[in-house]
C-alpha positions as CSV (number, residue, x, y, z in Angstrom):
1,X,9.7,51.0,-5.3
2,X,8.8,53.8,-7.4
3,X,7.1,56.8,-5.9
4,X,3.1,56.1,-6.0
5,X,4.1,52.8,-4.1
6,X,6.1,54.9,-1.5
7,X,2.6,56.8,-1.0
8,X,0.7,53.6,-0.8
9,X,2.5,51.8,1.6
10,X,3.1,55.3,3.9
11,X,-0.7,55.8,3.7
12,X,-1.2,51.9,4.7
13,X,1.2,52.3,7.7
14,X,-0.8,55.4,8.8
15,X,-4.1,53.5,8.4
16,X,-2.5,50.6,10.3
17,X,-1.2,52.7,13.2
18,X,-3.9,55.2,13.4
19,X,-6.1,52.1,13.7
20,X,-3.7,50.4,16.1
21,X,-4.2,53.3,18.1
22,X,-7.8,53.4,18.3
23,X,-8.2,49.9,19.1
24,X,-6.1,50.3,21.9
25,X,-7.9,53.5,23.0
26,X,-11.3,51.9,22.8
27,X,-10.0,48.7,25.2
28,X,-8.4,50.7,27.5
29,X,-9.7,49.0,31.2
30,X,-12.7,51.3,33.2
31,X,-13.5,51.0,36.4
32,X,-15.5,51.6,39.6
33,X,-15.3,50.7,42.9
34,X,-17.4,50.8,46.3
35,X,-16.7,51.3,49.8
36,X,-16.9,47.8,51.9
37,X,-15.3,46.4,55.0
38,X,-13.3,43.3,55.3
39,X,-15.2,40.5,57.1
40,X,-18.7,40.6,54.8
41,X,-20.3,38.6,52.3
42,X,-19.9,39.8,48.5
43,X,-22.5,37.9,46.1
44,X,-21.5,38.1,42.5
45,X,-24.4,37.5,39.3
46,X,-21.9,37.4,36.4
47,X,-22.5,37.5,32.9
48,X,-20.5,35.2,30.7
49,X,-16.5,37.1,30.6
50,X,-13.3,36.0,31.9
51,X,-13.2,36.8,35.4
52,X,-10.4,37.3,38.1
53,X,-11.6,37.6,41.8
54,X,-8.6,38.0,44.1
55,X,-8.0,40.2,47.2
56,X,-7.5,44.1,46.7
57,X,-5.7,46.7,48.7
58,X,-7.7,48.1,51.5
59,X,-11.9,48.4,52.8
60,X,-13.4,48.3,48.7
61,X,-14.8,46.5,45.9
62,X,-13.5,47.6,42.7
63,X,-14.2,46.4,39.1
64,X,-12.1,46.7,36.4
65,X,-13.3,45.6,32.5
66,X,-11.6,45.6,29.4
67,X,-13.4,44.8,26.1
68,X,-12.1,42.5,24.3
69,X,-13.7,43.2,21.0
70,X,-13.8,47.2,20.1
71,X,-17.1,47.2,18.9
72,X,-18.8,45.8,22.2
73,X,-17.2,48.9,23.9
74,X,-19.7,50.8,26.1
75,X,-21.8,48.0,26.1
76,X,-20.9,46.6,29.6
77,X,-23.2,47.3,32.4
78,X,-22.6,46.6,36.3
79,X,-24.7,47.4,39.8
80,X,-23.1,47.5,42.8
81,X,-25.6,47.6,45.6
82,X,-24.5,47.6,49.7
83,X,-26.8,46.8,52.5
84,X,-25.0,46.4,55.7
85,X,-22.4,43.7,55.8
86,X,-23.5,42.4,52.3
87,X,-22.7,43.7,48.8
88,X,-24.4,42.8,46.0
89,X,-22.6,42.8,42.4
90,X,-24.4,42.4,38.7
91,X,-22.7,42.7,35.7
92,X,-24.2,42.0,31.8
93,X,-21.6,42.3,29.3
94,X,-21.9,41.6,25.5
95,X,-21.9,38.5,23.9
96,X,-18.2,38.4,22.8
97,X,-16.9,38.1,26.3
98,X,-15.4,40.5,29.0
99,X,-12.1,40.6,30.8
100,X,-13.2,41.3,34.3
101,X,-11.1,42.0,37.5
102,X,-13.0,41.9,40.6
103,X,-10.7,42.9,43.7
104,X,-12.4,42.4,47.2
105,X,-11.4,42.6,51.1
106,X,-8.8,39.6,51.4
107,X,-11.2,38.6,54.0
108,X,-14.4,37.9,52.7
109,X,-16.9,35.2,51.9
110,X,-17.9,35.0,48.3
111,X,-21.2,33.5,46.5
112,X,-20.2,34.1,43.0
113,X,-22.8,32.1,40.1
114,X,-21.4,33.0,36.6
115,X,-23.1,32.1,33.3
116,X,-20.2,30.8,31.3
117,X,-16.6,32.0,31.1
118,X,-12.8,31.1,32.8
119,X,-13.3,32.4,37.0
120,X,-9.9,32.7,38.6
121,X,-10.2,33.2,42.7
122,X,-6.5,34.0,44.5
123,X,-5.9,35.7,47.7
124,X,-9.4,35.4,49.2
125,X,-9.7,34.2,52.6
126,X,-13.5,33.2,53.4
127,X,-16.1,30.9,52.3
128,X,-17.1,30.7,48.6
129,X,-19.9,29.1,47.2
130,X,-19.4,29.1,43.5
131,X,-21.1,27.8,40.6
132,X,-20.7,28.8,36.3
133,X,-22.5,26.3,33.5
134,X,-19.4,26.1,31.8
135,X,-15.9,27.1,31.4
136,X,-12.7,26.7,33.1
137,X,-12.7,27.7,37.3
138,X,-9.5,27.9,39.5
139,X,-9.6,28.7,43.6
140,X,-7.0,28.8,45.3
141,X,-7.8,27.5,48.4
142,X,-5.3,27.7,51.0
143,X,-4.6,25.3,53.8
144,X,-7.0,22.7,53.6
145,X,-7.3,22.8,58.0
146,X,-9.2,26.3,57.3
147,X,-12.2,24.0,56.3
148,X,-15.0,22.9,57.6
149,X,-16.4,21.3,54.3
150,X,-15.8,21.2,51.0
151,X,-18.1,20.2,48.2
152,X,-16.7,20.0,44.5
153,X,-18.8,18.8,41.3
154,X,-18.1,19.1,37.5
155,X,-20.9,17.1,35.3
156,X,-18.3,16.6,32.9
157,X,-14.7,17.7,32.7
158,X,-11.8,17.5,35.0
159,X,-11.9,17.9,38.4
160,X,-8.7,18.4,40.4
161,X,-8.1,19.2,44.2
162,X,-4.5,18.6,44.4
163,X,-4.6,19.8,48.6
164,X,-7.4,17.2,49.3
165,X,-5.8,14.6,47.4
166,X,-8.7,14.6,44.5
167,X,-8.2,13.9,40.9
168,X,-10.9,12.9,38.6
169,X,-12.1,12.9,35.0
170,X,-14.5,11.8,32.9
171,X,-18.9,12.7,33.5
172,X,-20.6,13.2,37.0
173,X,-17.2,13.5,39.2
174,X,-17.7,15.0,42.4
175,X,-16.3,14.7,45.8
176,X,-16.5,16.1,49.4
177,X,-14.3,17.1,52.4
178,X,-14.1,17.5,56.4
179,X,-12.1,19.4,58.1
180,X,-12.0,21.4,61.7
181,X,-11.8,24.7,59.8
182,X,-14.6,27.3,60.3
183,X,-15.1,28.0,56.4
184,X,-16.5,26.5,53.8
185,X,-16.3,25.6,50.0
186,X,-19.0,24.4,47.9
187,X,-18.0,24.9,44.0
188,X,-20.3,23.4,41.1
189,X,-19.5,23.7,37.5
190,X,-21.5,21.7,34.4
191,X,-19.0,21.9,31.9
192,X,-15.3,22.2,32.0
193,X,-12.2,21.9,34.3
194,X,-12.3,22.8,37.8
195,X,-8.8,23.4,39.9
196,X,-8.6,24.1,43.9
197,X,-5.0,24.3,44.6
């Protein structure tokens, strides 16, 4: 390689790595958080993203969001609003999709309705009525004896509830659940594969 192609590739592997280093710069996570006790009721109005609800440290909700397209960065917007036992989350996010970690008392009962994305729910001990129009939803539910009911639904996709014995594909599968447990789970989804496990 003769010396003007030495320059060009040098000056290629600075553009590379200077861009590198922006991009990572510009997705680096933000967050904020709240004070709330364990024991309430958190209700969730999601915009479409890839969200993970599991159980945090200590009495808080905190949000963490990475972008996962540099040019939608500051474009994520979130409310977090408490009124006595009862917090109130909104996020709207761009188009292109968020990564979202949502970390909550480990006891607390969720109402989560997301417009479309992958939800993920570990660690959470509480009812959860959940619903998204499409996309893939996990909940990890637990013992199956902390129920009182459980309702599942996916219009069409799979539907899988391996600790109620439940596995179903095709259009319109549903199924429901007693038990003697105090809580309850009602999860709806239109489009995509639903997991309780």
């Amino acid at each position: 390689m003769n010396a003007t192609g030495r320059s060009v590739a040098v000056f290629a592997l600075l553009l590379v790595s200077a861009a590198g280093a922006s991009a990572q710069a510009r997705t680096s996570p933000q967050s904020a958080e709240k004070a709330f006790a364990a024991g309430g009721r958190v209700w969730m109005d999601l915009s479409a993203g890839d969200y993970r609800i599991q159980a945090g440290a200590g009495d808080r909700v905190r949000v963490e969001w990475t972008y996962t397209d540099p040019d939608d960065v500051g474009s994520f917007r979130h409310e977090m609003r408490v009124e006595g036992r009862d917090l109130t989350l909104r996020t709207r996010g761009p188009r292109g999709g968020m990564r979202v970690v949502v970390e909550v008392p480990a006891r607390s009962d969720l109402t989560v309705r997301l417009g479309a994305g992958d939800l993920r729910i570990t660690g959470v001990e509480g009812s959860k009525d959940l619903s998204s129009w499409a996309g893939n939803v996990v909940v990890d539910v637990g013992a199956p004896d902390a129920y009182a009911s459980v309702e599942a639904s996916v219009t069409a996709g799979d539907l899988s509830a391996r600790p109620f014995s439940v596995d179903k594909s095709g259009l319109f599968r549903s199924f429901s659940w007693k038990g003697s447990g105090r809580h309850r789970l009602k999860v709806r989804l239109t489009a995509g594969d639903l997991e309780l496990r």
